[in-house]
Structures are given as C-alpha cells and as structure tokens.
N, CA, C and O atoms as a Maestro MAE file, in Angstrom:
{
 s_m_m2io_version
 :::
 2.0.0
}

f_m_ct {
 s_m_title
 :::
 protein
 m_atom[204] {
  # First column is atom index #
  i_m_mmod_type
  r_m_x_coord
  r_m_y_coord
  r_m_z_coord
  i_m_residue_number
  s_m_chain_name
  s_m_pdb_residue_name
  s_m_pdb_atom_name
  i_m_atomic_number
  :::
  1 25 0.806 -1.170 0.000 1 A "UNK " " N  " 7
  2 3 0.000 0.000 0.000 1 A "UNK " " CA " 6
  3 2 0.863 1.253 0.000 1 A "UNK " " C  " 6
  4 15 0.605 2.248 -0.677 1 A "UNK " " O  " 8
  5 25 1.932 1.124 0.832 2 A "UNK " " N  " 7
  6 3 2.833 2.446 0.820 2 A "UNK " " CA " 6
  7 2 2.905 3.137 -0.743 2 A "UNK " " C  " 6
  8 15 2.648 4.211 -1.288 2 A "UNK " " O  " 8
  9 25 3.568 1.425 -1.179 3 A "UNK " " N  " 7
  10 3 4.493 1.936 -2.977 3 A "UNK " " CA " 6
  11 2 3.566 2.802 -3.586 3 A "UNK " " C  " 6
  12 15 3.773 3.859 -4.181 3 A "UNK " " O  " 8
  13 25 2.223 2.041 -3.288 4 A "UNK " " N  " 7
  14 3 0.716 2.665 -4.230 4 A "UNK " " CA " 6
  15 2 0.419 3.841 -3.527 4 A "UNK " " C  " 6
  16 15 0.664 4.836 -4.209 4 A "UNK " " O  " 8
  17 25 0.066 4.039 -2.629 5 A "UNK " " N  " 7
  18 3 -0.708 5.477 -2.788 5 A "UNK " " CA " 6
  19 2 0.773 6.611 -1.663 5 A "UNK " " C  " 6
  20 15 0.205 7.544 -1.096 5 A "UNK " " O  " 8
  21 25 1.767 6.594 -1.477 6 A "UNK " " N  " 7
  22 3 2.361 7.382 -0.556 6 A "UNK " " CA " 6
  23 2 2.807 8.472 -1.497 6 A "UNK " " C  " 6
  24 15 3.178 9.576 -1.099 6 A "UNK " " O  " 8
  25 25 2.740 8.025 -3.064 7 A "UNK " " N  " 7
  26 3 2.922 9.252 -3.988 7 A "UNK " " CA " 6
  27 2 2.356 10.110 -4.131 7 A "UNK " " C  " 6
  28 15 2.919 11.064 -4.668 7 A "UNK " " O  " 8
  29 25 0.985 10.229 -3.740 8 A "UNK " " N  " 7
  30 3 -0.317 11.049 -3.722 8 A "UNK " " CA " 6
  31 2 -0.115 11.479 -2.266 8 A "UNK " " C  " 6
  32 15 -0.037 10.909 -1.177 8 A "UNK " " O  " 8
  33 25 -0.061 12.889 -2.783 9 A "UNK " " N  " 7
  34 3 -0.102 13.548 -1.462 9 A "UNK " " CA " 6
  35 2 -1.165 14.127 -1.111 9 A "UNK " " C  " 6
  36 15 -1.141 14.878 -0.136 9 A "UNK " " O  " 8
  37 25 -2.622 13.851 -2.006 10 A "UNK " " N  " 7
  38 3 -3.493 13.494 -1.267 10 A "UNK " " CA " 6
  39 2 -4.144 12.910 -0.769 10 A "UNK " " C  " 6
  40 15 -5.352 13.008 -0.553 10 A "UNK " " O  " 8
  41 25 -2.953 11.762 -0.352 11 A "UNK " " N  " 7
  42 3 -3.430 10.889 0.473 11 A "UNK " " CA " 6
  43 2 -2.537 10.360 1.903 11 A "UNK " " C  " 6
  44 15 -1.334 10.457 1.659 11 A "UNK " " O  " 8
  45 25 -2.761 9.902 3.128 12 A "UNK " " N  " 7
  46 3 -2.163 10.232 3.902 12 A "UNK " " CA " 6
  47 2 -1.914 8.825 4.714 12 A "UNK " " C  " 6
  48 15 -2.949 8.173 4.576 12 A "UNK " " O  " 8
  49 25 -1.438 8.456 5.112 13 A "UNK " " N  " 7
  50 3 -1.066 6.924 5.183 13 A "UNK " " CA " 6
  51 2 -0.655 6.680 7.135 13 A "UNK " " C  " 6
  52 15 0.255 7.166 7.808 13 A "UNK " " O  " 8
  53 25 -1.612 5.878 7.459 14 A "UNK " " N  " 7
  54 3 -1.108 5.706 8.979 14 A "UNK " " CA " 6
  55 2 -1.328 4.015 9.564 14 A "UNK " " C  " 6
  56 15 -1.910 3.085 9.005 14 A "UNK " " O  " 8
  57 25 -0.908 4.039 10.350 15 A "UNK " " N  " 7
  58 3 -0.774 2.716 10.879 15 A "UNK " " CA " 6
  59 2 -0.956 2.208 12.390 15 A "UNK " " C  " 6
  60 15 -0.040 2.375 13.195 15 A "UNK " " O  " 8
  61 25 -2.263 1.529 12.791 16 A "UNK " " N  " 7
  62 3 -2.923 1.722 13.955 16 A "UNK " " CA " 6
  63 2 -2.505 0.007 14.388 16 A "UNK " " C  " 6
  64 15 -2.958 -0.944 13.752 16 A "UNK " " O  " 8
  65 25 -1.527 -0.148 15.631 17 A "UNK " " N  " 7
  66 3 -1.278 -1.646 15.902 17 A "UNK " " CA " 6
  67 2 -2.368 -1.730 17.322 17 A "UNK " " C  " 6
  68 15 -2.321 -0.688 17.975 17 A "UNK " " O  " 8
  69 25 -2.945 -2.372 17.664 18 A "UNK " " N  " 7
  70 3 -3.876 -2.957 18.521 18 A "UNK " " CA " 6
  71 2 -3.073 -4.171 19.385 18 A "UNK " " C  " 6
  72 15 -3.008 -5.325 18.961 18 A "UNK " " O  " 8
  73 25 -2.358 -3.649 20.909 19 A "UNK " " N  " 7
  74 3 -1.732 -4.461 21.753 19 A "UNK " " CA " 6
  75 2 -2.885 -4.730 22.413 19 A "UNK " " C  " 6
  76 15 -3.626 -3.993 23.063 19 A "UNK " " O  " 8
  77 25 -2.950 -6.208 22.086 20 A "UNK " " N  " 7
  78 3 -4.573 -6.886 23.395 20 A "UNK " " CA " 6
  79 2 -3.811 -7.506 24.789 20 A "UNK " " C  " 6
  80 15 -4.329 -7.886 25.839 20 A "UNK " " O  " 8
  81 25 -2.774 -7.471 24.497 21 A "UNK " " N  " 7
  82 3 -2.031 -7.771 26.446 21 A "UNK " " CA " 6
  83 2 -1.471 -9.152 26.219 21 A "UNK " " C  " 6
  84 15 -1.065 -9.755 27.212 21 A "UNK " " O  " 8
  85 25 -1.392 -9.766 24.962 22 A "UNK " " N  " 7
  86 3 -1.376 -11.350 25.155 22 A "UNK " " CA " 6
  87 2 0.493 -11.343 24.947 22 A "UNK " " C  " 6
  88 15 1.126 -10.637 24.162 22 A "UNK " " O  " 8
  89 25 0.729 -11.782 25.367 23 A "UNK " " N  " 7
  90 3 2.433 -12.606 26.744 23 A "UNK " " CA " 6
  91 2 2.885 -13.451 25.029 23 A "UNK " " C  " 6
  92 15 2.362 -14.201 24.205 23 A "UNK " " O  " 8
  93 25 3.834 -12.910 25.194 24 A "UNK " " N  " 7
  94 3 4.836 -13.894 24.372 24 A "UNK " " CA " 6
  95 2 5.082 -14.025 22.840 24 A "UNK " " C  " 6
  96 15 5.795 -14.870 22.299 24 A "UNK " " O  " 8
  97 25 4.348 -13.014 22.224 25 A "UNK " " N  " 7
  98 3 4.225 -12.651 20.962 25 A "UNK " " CA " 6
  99 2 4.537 -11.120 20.684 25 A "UNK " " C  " 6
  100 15 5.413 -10.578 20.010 25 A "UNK " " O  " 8
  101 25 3.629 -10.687 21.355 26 A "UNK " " N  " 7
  102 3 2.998 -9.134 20.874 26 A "UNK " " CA " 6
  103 2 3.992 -8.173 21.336 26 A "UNK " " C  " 6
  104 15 3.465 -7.067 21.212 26 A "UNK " " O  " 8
  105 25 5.059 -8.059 21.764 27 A "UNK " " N  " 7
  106 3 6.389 -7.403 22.136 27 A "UNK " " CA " 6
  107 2 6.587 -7.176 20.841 27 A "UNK " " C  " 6
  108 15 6.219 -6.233 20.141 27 A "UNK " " O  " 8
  109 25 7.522 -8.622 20.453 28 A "UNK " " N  " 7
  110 3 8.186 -8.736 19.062 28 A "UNK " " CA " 6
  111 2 7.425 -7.942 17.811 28 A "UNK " " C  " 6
  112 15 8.125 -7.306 17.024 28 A "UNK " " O  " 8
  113 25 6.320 -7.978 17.682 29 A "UNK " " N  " 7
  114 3 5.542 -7.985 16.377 29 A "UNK " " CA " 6
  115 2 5.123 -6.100 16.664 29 A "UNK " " C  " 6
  116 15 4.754 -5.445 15.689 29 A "UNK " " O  " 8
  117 25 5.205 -5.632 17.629 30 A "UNK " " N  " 7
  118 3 5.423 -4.542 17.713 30 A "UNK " " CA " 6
  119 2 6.470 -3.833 17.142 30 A "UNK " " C  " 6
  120 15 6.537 -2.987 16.250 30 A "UNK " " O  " 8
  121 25 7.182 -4.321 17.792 31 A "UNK " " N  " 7
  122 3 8.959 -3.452 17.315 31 A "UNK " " CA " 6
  123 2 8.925 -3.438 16.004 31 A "UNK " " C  " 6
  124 15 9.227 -2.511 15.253 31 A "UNK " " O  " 8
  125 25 8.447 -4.781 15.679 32 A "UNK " " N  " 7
  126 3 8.607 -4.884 14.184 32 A "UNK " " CA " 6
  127 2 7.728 -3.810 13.275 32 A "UNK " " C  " 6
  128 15 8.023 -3.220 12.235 32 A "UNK " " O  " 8
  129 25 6.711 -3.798 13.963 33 A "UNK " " N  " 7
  130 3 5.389 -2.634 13.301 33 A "UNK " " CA " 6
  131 2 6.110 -1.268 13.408 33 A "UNK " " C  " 6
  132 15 6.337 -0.683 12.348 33 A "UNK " " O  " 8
  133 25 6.502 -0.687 14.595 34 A "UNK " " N  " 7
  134 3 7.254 0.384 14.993 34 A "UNK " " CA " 6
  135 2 8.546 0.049 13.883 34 A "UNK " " C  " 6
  136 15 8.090 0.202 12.750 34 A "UNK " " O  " 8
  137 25 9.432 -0.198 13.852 35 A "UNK " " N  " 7
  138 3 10.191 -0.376 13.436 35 A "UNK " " CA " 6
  139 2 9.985 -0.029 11.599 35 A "UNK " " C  " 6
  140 15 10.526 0.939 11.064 35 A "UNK " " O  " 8
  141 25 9.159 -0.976 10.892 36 A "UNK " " N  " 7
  142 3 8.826 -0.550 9.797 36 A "UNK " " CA " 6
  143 2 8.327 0.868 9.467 36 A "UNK " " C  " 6
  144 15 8.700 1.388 8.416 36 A "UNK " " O  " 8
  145 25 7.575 1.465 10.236 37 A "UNK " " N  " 7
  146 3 6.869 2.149 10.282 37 A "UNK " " CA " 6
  147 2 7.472 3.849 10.114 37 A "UNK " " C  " 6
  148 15 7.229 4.834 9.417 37 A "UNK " " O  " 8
  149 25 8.510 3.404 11.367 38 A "UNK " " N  " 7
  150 3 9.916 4.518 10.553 38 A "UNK " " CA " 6
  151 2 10.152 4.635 9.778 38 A "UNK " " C  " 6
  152 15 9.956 5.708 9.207 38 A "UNK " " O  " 8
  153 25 10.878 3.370 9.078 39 A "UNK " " N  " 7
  154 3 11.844 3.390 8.124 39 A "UNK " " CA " 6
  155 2 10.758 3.729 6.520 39 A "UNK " " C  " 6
  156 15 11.222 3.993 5.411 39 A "UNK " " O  " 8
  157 25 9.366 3.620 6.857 40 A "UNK " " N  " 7
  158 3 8.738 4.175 6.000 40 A "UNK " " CA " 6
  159 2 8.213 5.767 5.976 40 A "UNK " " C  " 6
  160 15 7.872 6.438 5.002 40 A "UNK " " O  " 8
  161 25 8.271 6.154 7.475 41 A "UNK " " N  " 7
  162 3 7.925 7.800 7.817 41 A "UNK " " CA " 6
  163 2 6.043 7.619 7.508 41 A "UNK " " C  " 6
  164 15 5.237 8.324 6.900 41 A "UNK " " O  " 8
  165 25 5.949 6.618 8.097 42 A "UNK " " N  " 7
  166 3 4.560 6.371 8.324 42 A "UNK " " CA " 6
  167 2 4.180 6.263 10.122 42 A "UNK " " C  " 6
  168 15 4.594 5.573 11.054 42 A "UNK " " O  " 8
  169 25 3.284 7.235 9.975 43 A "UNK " " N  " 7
  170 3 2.598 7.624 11.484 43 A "UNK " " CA " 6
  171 2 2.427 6.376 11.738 43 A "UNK " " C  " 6
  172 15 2.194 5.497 10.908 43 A "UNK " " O  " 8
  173 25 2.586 6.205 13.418 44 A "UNK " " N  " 7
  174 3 2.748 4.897 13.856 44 A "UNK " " CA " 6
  175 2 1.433 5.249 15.007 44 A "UNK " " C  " 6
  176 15 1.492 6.419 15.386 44 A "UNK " " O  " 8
  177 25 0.333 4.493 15.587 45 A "UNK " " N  " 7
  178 3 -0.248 4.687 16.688 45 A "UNK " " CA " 6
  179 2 -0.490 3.224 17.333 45 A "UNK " " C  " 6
  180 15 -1.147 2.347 16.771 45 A "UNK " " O  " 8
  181 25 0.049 3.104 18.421 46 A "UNK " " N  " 7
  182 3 -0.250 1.890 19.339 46 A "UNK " " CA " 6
  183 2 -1.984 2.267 20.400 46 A "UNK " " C  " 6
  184 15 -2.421 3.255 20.990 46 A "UNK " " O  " 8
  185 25 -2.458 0.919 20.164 47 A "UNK " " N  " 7
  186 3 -3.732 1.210 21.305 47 A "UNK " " CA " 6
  187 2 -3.837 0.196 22.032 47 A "UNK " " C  " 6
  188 15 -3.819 -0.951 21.586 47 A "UNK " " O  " 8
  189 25 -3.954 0.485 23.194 48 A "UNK " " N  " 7
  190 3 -3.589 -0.953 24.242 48 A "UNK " " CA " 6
  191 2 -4.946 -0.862 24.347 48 A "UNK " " C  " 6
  192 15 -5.548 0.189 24.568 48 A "UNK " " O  " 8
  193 25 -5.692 -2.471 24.118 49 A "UNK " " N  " 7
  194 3 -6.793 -2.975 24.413 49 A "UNK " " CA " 6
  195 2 -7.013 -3.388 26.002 49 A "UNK " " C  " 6
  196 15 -6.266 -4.277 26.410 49 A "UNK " " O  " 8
  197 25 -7.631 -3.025 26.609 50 A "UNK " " N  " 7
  198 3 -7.887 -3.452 28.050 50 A "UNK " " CA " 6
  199 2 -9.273 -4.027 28.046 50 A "UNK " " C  " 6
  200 15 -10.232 -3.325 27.729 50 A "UNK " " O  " 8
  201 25 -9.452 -5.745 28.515 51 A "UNK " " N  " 7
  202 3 -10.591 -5.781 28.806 51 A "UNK " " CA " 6
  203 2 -11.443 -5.968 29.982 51 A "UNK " " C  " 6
  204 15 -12.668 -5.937 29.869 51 A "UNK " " O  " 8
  :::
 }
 m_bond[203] {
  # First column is bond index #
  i_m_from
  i_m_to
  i_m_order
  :::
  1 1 2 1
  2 2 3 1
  3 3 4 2
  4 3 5 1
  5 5 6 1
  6 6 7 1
  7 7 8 2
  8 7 9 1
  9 9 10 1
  10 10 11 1
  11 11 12 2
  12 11 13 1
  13 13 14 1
  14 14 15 1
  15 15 16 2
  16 15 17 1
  17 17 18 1
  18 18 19 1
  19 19 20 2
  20 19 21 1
  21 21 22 1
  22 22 23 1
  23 23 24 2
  24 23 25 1
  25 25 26 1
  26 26 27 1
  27 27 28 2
  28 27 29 1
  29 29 30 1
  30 30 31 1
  31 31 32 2
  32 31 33 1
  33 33 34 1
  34 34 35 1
  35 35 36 2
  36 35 37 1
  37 37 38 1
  38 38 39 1
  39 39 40 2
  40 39 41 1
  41 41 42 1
  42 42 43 1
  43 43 44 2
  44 43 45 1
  45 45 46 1
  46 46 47 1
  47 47 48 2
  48 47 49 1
  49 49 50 1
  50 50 51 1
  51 51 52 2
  52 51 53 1
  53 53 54 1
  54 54 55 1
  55 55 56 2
  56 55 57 1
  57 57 58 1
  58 58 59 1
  59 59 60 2
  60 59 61 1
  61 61 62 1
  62 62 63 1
  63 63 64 2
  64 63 65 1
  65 65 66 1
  66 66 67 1
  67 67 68 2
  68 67 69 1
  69 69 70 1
  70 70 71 1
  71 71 72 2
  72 71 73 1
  73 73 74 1
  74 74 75 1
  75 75 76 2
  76 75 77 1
  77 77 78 1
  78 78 79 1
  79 79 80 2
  80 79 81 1
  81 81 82 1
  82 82 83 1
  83 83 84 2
  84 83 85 1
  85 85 86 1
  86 86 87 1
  87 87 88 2
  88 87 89 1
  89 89 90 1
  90 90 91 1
  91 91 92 2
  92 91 93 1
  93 93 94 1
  94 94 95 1
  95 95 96 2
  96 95 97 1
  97 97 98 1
  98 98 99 1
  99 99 100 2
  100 99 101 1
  101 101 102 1
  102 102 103 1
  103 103 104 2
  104 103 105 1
  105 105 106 1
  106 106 107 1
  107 107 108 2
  108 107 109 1
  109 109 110 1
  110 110 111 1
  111 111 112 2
  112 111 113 1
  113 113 114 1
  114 114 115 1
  115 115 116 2
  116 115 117 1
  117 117 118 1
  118 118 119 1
  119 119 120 2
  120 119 121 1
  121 121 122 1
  122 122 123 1
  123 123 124 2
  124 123 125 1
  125 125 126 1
  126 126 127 1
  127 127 128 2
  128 127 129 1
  129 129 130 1
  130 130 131 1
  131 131 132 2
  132 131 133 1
  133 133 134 1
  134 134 135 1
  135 135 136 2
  136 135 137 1
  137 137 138 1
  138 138 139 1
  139 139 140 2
  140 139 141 1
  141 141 142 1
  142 142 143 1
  143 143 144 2
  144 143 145 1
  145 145 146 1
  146 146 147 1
  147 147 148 2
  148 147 149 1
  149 149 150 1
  150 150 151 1
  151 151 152 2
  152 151 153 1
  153 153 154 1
  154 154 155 1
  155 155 156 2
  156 155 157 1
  157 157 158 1
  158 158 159 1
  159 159 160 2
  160 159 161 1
  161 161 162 1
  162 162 163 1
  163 163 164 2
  164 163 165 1
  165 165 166 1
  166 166 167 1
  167 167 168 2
  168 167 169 1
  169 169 170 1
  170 170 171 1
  171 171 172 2
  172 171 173 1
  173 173 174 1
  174 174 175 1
  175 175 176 2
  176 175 177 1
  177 177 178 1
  178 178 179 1
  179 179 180 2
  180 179 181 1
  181 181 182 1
  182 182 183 1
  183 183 184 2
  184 183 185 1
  185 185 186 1
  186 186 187 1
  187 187 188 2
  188 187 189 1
  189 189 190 1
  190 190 191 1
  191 191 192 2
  192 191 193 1
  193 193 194 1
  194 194 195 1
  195 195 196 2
  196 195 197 1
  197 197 198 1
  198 198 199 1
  199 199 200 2
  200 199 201 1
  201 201 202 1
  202 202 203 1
  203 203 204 2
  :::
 }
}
C-alpha cells in the first residue's frame, strides 16, 4: 500500500497496531510494526486494548 498510494499527497497513510495484552508474541511484532513504520515515515499509533 505504501508503494501505491504514498505518492499522492493526497493521500495520507497511517498505521494503527492494537496491543490486546497477550504474553509472548505481541512485544516482538510490535517493534517490528514500529520499526517498519519509521523506516517508511509512516505515522505509527499503538492502542492498548484493556478488557
């Protein structure tokens, strides 16, 4: 999606990761989200699910 629309600058590109609390995965797969997310200069927003 980046390649496709980040050329259009009217269009605006963000990236919403959803931490639900679950142990032993969701660390890693973060960083990784964060991590990409830079290196693309794409708004990053984490939302911690509490239930």
């Amino acid at each position: 999606m980046h390649n496709i629309f980040a050329p259009n600058r009217k269009i605006k590109i963000v990236a919403i990761t959803v931490d639900e609390g679950i142990g032993g995965y969701r660390k890693k797969t973060i960083k990784n989200a964060s991590s990409l997310t830079d290196n693309l200069g794409v708004e990053h927003t984490i939302v911690l699910f509490e239930a």
